[in-house]
PQR file of N, CA, C, O and H, with PARSE charges and radii, in Angstrom:
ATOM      1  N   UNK A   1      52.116 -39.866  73.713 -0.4000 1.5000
ATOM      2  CA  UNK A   1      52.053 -41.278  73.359 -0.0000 2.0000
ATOM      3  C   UNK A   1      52.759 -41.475  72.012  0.5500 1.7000
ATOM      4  O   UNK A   1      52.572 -40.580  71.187 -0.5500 1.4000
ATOM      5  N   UNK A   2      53.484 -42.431  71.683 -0.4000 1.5000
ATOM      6  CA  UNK A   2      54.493 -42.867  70.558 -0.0000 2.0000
ATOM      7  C   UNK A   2      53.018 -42.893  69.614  0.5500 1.7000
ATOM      8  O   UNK A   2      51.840 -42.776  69.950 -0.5500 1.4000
ATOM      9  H   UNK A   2      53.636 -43.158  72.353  0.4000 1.0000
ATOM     10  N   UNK A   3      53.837 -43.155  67.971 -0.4000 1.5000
ATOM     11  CA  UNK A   3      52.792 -43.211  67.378 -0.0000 2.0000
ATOM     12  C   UNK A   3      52.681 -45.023  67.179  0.5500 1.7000
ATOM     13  O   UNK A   3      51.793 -45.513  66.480 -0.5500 1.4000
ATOM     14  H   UNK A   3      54.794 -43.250  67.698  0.4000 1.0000
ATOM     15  N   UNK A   4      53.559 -45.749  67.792 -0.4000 1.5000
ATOM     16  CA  UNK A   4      53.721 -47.195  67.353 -0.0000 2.0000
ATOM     17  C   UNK A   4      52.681 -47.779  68.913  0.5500 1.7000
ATOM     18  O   UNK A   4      52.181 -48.904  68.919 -0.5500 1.4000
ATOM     19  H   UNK A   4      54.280 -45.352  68.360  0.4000 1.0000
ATOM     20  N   UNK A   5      52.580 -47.183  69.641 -0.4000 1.5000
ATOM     21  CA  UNK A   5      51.532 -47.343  70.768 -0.0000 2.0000
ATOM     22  C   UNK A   5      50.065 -47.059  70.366  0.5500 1.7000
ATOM     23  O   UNK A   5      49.126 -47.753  70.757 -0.5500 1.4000
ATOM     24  H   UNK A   5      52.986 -46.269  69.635  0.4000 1.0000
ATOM     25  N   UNK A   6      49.965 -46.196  69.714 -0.4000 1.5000
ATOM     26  CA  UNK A   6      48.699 -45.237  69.162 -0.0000 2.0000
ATOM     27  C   UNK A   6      48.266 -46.472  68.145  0.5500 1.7000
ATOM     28  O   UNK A   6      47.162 -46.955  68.399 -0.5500 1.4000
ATOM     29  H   UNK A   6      50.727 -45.632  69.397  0.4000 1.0000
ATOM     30  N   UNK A   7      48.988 -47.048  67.028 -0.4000 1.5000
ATOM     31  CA  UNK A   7      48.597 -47.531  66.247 -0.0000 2.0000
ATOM     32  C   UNK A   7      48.285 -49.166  67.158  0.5500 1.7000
ATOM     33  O   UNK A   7      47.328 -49.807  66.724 -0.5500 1.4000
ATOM     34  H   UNK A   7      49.884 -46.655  66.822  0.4000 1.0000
ATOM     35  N   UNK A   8      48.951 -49.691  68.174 -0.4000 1.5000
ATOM     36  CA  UNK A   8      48.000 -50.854  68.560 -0.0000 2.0000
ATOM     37  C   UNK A   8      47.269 -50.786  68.906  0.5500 1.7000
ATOM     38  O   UNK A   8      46.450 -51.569  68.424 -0.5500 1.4000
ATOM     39  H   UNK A   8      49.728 -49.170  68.526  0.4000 1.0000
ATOM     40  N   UNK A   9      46.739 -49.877  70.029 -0.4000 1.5000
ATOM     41  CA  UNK A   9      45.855 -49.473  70.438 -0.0000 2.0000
ATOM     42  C   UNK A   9      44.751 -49.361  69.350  0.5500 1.7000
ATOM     43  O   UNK A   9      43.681 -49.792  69.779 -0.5500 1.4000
ATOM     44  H   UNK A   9      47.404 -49.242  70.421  0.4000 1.0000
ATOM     45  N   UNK A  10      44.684 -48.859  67.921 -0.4000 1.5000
ATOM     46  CA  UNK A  10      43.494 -48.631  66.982 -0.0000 2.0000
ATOM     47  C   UNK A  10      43.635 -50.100  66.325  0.5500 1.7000
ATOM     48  O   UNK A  10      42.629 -50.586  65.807 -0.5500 1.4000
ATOM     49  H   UNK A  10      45.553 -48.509  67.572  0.4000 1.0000
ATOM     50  N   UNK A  11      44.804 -50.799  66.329 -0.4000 1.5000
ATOM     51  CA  UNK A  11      44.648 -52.150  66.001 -0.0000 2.0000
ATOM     52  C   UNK A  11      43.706 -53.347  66.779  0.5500 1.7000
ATOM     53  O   UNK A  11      43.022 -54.265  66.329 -0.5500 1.4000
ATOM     54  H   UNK A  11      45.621 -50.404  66.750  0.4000 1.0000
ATOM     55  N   UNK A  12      44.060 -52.802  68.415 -0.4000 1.5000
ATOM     56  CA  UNK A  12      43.035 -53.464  69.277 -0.0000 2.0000
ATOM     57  C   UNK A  12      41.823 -53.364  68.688  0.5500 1.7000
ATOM     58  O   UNK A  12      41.313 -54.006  67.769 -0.5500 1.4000
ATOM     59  H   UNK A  12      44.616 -52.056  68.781  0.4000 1.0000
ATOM     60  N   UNK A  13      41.347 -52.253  69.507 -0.4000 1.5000
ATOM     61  CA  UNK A  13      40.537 -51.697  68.665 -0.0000 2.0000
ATOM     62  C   UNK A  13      39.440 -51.922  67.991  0.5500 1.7000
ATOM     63  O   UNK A  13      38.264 -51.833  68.343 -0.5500 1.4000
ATOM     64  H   UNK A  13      41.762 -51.731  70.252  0.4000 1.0000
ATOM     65  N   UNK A  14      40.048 -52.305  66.714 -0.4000 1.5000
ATOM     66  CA  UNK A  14      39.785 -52.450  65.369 -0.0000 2.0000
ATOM     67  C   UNK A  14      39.526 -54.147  65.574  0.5500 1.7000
ATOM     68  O   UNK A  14      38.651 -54.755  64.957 -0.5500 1.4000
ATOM     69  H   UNK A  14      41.004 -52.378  66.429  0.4000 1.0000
ATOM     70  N   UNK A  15      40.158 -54.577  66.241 -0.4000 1.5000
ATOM     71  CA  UNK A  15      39.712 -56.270  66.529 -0.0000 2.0000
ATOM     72  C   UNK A  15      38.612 -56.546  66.969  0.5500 1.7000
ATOM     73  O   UNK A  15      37.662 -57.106  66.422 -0.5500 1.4000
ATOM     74  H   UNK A  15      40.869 -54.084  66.742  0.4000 1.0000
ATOM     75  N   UNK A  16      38.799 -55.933  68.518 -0.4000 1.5000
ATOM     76  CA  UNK A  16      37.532 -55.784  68.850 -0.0000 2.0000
ATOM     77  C   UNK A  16      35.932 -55.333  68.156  0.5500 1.7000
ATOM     78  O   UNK A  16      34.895 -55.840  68.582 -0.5500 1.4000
ATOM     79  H   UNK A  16      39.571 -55.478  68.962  0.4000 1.0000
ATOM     80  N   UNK A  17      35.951 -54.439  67.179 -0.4000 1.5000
ATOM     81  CA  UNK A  17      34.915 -54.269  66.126 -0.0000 2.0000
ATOM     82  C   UNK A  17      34.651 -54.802  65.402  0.5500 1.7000
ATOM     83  O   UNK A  17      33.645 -54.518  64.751 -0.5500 1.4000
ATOM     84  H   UNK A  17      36.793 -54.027  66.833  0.4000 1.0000
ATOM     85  N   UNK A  18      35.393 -55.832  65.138 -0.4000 1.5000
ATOM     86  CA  UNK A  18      35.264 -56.674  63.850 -0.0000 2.0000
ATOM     87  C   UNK A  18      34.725 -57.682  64.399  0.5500 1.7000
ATOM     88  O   UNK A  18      33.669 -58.037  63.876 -0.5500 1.4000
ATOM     89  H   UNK A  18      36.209 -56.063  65.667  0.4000 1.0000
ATOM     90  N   UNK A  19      35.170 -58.419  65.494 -0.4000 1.5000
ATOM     91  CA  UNK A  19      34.349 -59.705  66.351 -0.0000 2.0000
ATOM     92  C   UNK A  19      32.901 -58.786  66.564  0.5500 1.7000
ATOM     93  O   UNK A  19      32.022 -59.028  65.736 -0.5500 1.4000
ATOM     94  H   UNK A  19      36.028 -58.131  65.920  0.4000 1.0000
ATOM     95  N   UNK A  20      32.712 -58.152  67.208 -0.4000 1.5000
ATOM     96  CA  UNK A  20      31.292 -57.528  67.351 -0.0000 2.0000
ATOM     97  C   UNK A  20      30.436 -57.595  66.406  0.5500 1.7000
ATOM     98  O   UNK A  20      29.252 -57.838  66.635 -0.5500 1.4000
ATOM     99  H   UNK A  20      33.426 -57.956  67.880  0.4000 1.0000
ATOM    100  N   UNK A  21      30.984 -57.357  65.022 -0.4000 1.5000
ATOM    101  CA  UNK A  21      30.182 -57.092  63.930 -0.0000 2.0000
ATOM    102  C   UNK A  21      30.130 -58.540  63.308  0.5500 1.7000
ATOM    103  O   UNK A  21      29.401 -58.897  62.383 -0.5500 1.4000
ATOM    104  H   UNK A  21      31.946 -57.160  64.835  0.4000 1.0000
ATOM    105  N   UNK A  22      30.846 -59.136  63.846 -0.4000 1.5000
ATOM    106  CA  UNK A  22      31.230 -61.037  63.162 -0.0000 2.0000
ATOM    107  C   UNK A  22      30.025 -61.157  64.083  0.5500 1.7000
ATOM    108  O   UNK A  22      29.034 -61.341  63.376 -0.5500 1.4000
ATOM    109  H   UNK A  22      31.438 -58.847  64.597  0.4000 1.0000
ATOM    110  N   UNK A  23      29.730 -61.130  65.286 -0.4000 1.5000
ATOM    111  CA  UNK A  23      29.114 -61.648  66.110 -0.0000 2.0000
ATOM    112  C   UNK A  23      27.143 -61.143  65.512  0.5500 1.7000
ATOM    113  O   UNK A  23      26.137 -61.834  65.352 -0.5500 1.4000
ATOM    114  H   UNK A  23      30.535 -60.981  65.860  0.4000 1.0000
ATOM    115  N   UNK A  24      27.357 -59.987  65.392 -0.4000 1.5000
ATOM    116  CA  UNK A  24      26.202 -59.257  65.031 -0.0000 2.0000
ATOM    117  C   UNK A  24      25.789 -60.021  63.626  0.5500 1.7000
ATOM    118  O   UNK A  24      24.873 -60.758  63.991 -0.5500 1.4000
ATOM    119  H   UNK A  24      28.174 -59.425  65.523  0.4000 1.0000
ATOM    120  N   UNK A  25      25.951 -60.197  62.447 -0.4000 1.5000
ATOM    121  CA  UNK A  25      25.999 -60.766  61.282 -0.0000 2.0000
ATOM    122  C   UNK A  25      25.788 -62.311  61.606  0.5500 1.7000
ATOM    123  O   UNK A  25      25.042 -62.852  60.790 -0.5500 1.4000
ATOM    124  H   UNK A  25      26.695 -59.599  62.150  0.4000 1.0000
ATOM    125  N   UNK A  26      26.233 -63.077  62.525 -0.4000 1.5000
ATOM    126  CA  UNK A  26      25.856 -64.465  62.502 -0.0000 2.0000
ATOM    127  C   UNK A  26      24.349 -64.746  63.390  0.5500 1.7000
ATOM    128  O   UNK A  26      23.410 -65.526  63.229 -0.5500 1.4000
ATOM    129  H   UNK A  26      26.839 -62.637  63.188  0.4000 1.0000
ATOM    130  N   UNK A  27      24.727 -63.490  64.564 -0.4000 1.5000
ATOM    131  CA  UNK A  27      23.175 -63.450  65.053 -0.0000 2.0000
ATOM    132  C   UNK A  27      22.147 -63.076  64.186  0.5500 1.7000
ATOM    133  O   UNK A  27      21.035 -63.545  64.429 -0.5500 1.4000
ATOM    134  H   UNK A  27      25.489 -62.857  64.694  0.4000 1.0000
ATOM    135  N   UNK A  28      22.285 -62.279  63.156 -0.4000 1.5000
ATOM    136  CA  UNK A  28      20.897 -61.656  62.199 -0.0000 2.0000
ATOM    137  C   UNK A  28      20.759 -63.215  61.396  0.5500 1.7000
ATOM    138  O   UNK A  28      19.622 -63.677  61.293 -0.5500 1.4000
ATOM    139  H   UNK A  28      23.188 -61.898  62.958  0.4000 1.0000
ATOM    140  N   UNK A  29      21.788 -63.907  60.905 -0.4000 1.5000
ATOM    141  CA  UNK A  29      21.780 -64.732  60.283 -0.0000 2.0000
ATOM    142  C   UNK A  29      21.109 -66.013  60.932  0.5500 1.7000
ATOM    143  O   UNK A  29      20.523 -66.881  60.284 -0.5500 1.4000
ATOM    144  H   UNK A  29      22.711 -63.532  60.988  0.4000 1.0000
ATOM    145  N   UNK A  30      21.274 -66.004  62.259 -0.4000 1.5000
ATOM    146  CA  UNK A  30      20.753 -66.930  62.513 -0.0000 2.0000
ATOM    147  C   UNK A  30      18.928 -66.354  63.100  0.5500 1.7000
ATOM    148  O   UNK A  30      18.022 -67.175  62.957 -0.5500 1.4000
ATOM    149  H   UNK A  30      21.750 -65.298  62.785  0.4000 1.0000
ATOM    150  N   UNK A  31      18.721 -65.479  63.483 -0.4000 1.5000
ATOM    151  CA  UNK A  31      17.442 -65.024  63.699 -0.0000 2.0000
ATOM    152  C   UNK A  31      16.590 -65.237  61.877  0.5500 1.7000
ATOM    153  O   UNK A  31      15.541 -65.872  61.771 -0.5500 1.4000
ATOM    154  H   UNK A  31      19.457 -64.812  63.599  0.4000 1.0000
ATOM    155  N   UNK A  32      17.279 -64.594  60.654 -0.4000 1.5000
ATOM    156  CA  UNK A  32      16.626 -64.837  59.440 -0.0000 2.0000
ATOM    157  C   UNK A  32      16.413 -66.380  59.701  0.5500 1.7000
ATOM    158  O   UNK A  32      15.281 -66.694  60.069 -0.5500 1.4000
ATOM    159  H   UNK A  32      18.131 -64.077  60.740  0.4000 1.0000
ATOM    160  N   UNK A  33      17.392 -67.430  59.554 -0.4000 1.5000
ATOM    161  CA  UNK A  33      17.023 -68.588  59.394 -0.0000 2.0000
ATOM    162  C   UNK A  33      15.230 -69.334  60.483  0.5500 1.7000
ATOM    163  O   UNK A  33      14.250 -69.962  60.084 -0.5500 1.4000
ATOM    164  H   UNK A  33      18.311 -67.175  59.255  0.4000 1.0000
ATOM    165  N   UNK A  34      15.578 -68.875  61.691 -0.4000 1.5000
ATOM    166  CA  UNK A  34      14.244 -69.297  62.624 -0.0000 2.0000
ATOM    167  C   UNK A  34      12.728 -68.630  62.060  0.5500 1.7000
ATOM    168  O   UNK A  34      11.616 -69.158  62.042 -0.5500 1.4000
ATOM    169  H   UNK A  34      16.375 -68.365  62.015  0.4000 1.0000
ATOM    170  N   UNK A  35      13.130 -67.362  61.646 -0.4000 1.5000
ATOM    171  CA  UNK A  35      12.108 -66.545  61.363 -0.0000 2.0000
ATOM    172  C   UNK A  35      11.469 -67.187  59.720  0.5500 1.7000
ATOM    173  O   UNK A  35      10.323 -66.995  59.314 -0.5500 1.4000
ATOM    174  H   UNK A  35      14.033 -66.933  61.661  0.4000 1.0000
ATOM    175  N   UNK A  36      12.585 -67.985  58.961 -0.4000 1.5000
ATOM    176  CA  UNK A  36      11.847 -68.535  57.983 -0.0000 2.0000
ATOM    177  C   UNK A  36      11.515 -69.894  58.210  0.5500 1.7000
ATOM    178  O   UNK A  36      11.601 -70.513  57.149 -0.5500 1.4000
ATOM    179  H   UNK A  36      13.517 -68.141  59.291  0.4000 1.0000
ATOM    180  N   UNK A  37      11.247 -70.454  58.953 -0.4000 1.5000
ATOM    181  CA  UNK A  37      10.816 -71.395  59.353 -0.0000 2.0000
ATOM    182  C   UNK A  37       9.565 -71.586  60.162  0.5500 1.7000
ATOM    183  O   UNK A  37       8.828 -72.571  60.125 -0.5500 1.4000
ATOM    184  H   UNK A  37      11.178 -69.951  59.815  0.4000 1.0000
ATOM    185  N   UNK A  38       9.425 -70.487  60.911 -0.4000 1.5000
ATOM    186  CA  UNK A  38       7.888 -69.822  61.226 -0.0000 2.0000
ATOM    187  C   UNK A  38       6.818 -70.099  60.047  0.5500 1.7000
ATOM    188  O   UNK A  38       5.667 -69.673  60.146 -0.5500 1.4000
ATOM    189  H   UNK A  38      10.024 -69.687  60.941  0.4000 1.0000
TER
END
């Protein structure tokens, strides 16, 4: 595999992890907010 293939591929990737963790961080954020309102 080229190394200019290799590197989109960890660029994908790397997108994909970052939405996950965007996603993860707004869910905690929004669970803190309900939970102080309890």
């Amino acid at each position: 595999m080229s190394d200019a293939r290799r590197l989109r591929q960890l660029e994908d990737e790397n997108g994909k992890l970052k939405r996950l963790l965007a996603e993860s961080v707004l869910d905690n954020a929004i669970l803190k907010d309900l939970l102080g309102k309890v």
